[in-house]
N, C-alpha and C positions, 0 to 999 in steps of 0.2 A: 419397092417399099417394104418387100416384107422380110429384109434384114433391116431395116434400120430397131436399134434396141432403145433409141432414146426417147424418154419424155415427151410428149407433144401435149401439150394444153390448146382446147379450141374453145370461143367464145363467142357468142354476138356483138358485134357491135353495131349497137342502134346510130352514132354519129356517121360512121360510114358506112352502113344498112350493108353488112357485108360481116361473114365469119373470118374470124383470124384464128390462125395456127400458131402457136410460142413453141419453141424448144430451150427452155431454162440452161440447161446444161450449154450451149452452144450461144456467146453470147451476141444479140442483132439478129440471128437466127429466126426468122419468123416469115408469114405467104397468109392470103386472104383467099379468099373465093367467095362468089355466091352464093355456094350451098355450103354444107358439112363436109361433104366427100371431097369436092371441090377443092376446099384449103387443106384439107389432110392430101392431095393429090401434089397439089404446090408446094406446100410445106417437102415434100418428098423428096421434090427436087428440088429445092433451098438446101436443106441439107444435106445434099451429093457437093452441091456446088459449094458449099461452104468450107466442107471437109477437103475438097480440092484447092479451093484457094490458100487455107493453112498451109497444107502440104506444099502448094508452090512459095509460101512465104517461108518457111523452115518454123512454123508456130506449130506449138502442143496439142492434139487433138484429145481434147478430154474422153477419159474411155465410162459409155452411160453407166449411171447408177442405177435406171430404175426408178422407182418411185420416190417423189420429193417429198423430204420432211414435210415442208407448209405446202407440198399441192394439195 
């Protein structure tokens, strides 16, 4: 987890009583958990496997920006 350089947004969400993790830059890119730690854990590995699956589709793996204008 602690090379990934991209954006991760986590939020509650009261409809599914459960944190979600977004990676903006990477798009569908997203993992839940119960707790905080929890979805930033998921998220982790969402986007290992994300980054893998472009690379087996021959798709552009966007390289992070960092901080988003509108986060």
């Amino acid at each position: 987890m602690n090379d990934i350089k991209y954006e991760i947004l986590i939020y509650w969400s009261e409809p599914d009583n459960t944190f979600i993790a977004e990676v903006p830059e990477l798009p569908g890119c997203m993992a839940d958990g119960p707790t905080y730690e929890d979805a930033l854990k998921n998220v982790g590995i969402v986007i290992s496997e994300w980054i893998e699956a472009a690379n087996e589709a021959g798709r552009p793996i966007p390289k992070p920006k960092g901080k988003l204008s509108y986060a």
